[in-house]
Residue frames relative to the residue before (quaternion, step in Angstrom):
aa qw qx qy qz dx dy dz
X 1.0000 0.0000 0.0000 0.0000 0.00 0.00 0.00
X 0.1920 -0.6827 0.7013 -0.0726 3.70 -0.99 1.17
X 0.2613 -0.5679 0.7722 -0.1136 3.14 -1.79 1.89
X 0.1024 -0.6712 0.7334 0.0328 2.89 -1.22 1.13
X 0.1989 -0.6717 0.7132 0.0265 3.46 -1.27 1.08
X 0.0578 -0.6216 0.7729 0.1137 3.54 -1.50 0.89
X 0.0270 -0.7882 0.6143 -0.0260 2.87 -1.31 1.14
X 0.0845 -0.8595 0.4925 0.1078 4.01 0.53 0.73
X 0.0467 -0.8390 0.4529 0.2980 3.57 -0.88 0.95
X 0.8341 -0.2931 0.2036 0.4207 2.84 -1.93 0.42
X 0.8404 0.1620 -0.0164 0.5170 3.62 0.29 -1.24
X 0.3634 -0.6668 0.6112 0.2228 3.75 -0.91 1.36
X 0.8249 0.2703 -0.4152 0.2721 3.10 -2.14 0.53
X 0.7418 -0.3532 0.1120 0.5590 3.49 -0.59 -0.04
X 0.7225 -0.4720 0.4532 0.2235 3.09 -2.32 0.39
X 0.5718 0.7609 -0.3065 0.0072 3.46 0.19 0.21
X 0.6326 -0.4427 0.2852 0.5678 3.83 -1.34 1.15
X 0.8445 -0.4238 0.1686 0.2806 3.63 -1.14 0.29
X 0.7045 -0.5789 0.0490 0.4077 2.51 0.74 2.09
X 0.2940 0.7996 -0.3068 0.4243 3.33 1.71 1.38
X 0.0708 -0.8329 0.5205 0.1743 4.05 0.52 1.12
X 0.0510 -0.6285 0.7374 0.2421 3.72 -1.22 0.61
X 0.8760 0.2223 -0.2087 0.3738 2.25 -2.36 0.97
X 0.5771 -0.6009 0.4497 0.3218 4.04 0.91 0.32
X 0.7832 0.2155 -0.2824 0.5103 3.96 1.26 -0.26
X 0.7546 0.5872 -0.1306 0.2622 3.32 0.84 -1.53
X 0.0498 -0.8294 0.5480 0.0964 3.73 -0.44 0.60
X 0.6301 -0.4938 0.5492 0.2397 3.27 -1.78 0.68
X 0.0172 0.8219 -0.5632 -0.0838 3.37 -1.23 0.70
X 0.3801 -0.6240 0.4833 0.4822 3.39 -0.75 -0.42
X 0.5729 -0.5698 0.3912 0.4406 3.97 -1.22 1.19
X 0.5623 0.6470 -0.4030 0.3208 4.00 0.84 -1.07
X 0.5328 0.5185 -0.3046 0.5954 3.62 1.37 -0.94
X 0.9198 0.1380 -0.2734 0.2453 3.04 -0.72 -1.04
X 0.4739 0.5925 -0.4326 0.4871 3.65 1.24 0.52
X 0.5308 0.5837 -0.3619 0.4966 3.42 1.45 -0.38
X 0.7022 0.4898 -0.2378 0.4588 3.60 0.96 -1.31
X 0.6616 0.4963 -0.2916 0.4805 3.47 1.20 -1.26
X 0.6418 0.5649 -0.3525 0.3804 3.69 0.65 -0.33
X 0.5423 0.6007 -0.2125 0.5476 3.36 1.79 -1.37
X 0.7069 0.5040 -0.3934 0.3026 3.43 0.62 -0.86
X 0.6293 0.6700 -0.0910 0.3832 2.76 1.23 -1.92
X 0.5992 0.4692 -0.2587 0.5949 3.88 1.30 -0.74
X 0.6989 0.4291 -0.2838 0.4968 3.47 0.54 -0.89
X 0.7384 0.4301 -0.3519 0.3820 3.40 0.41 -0.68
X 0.4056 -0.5606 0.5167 0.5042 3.77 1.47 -0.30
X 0.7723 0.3854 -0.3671 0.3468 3.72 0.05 0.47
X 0.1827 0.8797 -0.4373 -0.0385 3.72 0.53 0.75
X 0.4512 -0.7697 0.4379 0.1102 3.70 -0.91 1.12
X 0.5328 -0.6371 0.4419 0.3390 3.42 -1.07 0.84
X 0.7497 -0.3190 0.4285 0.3906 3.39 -1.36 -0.24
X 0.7443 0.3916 -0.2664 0.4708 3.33 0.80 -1.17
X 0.5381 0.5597 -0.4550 0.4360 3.69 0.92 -0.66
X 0.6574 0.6080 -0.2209 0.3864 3.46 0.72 -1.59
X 0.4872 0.7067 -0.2032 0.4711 3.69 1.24 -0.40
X 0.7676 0.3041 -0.0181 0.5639 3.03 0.50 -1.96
X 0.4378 0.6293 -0.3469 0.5404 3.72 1.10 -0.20
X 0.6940 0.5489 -0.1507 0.4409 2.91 0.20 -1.29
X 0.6525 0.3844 -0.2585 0.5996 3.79 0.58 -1.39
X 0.8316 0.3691 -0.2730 0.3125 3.52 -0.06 -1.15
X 0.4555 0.6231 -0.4224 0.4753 3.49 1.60 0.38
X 0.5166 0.4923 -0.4472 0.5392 3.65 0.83 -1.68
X 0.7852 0.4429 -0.3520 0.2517 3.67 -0.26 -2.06
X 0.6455 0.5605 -0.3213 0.4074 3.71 0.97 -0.70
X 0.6991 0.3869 -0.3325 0.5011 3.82 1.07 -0.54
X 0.6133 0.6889 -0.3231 0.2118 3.24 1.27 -0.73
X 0.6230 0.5780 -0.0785 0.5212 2.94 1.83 -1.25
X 0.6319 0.4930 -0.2124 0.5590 3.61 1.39 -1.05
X 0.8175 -0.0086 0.0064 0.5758 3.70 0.14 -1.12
X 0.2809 -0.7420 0.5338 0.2925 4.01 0.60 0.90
X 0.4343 0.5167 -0.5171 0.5263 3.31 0.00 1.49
X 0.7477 -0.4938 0.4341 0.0924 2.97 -1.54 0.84
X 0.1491 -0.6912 0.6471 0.2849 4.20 -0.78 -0.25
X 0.8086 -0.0294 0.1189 0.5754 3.21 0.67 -1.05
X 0.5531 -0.7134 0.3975 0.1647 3.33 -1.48 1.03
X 0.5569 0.5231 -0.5779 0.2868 3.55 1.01 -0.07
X 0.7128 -0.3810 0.5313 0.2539 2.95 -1.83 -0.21
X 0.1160 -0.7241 0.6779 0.0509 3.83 -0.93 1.20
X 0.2358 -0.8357 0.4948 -0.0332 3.19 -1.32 1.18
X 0.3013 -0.8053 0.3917 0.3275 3.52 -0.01 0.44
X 0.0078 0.6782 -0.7349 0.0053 4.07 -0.20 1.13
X 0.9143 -0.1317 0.2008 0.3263 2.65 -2.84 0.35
X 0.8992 0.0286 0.0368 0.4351 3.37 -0.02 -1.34
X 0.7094 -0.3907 0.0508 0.5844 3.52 0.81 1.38
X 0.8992 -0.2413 0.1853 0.3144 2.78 -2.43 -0.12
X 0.0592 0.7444 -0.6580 0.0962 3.95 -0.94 0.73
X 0.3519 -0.7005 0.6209 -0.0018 2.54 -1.44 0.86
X 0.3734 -0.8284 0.3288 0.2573 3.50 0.35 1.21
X 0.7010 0.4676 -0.3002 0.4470 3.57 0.78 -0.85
X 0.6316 0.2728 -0.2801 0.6695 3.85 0.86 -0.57
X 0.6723 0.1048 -0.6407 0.3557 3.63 -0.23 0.68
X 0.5997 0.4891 -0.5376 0.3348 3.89 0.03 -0.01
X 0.4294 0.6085 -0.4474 0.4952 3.85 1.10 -0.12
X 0.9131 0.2328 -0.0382 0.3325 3.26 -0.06 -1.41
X 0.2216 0.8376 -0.3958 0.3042 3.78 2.01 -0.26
X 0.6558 0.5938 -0.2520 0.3922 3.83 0.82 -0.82
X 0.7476 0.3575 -0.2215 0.5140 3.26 1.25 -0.49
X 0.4079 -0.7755 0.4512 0.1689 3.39 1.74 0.57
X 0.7767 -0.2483 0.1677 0.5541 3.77 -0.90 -0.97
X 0.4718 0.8319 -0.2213 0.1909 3.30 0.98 -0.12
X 0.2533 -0.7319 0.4750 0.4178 4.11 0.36 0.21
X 0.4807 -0.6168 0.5673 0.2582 3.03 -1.63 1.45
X 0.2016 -0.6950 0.6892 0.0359 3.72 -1.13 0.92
X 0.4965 0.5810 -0.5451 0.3446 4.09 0.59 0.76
X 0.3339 -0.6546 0.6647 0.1350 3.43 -1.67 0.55
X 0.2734 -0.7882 0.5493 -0.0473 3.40 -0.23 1.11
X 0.1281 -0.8317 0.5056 0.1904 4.10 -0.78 0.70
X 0.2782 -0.9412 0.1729 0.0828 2.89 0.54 1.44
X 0.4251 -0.7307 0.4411 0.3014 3.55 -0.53 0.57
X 0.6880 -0.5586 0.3232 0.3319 3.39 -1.10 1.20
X 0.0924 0.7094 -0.6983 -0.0246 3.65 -1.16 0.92
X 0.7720 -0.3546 0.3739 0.3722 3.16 -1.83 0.89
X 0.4392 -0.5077 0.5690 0.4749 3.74 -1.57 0.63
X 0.6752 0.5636 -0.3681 0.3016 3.18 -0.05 -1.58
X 0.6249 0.5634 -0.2469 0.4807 3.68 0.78 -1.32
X 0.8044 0.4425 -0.1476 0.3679 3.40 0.37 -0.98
X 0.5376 0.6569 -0.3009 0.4347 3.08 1.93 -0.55
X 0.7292 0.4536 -0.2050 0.4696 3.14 1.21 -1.58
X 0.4854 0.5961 -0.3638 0.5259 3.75 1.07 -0.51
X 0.6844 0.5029 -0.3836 0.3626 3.55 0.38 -0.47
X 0.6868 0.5754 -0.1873 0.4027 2.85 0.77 -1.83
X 0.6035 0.5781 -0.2580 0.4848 3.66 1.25 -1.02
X 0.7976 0.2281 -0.3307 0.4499 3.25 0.66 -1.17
X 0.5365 0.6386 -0.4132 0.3656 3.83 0.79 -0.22
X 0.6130 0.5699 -0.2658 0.4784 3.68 1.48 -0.51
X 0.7604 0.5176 -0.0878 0.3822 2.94 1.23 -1.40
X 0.7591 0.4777 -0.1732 0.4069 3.57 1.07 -0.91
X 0.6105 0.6185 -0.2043 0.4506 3.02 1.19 0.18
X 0.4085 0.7022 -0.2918 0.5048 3.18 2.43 -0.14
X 0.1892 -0.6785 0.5722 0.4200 3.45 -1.01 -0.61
X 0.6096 -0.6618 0.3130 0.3041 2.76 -1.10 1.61
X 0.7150 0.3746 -0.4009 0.4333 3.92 0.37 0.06
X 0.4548 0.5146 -0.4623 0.5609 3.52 1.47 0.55
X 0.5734 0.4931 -0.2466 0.6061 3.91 1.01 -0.41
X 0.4362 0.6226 -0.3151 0.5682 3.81 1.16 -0.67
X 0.8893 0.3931 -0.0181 0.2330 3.22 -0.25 -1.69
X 0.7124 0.3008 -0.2416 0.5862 3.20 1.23 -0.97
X 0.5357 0.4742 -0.5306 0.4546 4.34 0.91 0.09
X 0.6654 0.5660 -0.3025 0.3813 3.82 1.22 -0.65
X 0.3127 0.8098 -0.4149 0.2726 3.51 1.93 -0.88
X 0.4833 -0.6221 0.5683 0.2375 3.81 -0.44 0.97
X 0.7550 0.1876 -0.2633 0.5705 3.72 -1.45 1.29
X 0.5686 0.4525 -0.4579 0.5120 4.03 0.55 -0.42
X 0.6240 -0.6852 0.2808 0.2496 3.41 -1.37 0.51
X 0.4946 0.6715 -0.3210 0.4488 3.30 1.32 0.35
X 0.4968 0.6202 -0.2713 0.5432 3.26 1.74 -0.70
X 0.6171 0.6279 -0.2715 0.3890 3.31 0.94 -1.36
X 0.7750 0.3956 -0.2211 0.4405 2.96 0.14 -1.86
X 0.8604 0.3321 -0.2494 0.2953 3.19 0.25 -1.53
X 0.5428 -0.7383 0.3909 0.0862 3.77 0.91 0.32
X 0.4863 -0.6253 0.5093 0.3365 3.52 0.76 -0.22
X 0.7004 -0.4012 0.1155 0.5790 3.56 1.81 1.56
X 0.6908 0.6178 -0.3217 0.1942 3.37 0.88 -0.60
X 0.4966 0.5983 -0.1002 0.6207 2.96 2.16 -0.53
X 0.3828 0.8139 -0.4085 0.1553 3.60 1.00 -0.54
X 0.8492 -0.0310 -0.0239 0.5265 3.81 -0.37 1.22
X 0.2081 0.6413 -0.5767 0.4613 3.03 1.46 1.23
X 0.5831 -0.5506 0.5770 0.1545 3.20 -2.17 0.63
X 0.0048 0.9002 -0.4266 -0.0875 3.44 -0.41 0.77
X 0.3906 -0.8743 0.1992 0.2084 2.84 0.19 1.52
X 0.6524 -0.5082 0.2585 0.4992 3.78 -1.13 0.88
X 0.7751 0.5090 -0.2599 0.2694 3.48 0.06 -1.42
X 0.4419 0.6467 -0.2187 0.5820 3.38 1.65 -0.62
X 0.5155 0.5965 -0.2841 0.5457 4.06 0.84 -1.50
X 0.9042 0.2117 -0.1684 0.3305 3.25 0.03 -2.06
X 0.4083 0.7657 -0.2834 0.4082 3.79 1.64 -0.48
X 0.9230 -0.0630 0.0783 0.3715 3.32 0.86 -1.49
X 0.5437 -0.7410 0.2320 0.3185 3.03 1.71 0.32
């Protein structure tokens, strides 16, 4: 069963950090978007992903622009929890479906081609893992999640971008 959610945003044309291009192509989003889009995809494509998959997605997106266009995708803040990198706002969005694949359609605000290209490719690599294989290799000892999170001691710490792009 598939939910379709319309969701219109506030402000037409692209997504972008205050109305700030990087690099001449690439805009800022917010993570709520582009978990909105990544979920759409993931339904459309016949393959929809849990919360936790969406997570690690998520990290390996920031880590994928970070390295490509040293810049950010999106401005929230990644934290290092129990079982890797989270974004707090897109996991309290999507918490409800627990271990469960999200099954929502999302109307999605506009993202950059270019942007959207590389987002794809990420999630199309990525979802197809098992999500405790995606578990394991953000947890991989020396990678920044290790760092932050310490062996608990670090727990819902911020992990910081440059760190993301530094060590993976």
């Amino acid at each position: 069963m598939y939910f379709r959610i319309i969701h219109k945003p506030k402000q037409k044309g692209k997504l972008k950090r205050e109305n700030k291009q990087r690099k001449g192509r690439c805009f800022m989003y917010k993570a709520v978007d582009l978990a909105k889009y990544i979920v759409t995809k993931c339904v459309n494509d016949k393959c929809p992903i849990s919360n936790l998959q969406l997570q690690k997605i998520l990290y390996y997106i920031q880590k994928k622009f970070l390295d490509d266009e040293n810049n950010t995708i999106f401005l929230d803040d990644i934290e290092a929890w129990q079982f890797g990198p989270v974004v707090p706002k897109v996991y309290y969005m999507f918490c409800a479906f627990g271990s469960m694949p999200i099954r929502f359609e999302y109307e999605n605000a506009p993202i950059d081609e270019h942007d959207r290209i590389v987002i794809d490719t990420v999630v199309e690599e990525k979802r197809i893992l098992d999500p405790w294989a995606l578990v394991d290799d953000t947890h991989e000892q020396g990678k920044a999640w290790s760092i932050i999170y310490n062996d608990g001691a670090g727990n819902k710490k911020i992990i910081p971008p440059d760190l993301i792009k530094k060590v993976g």
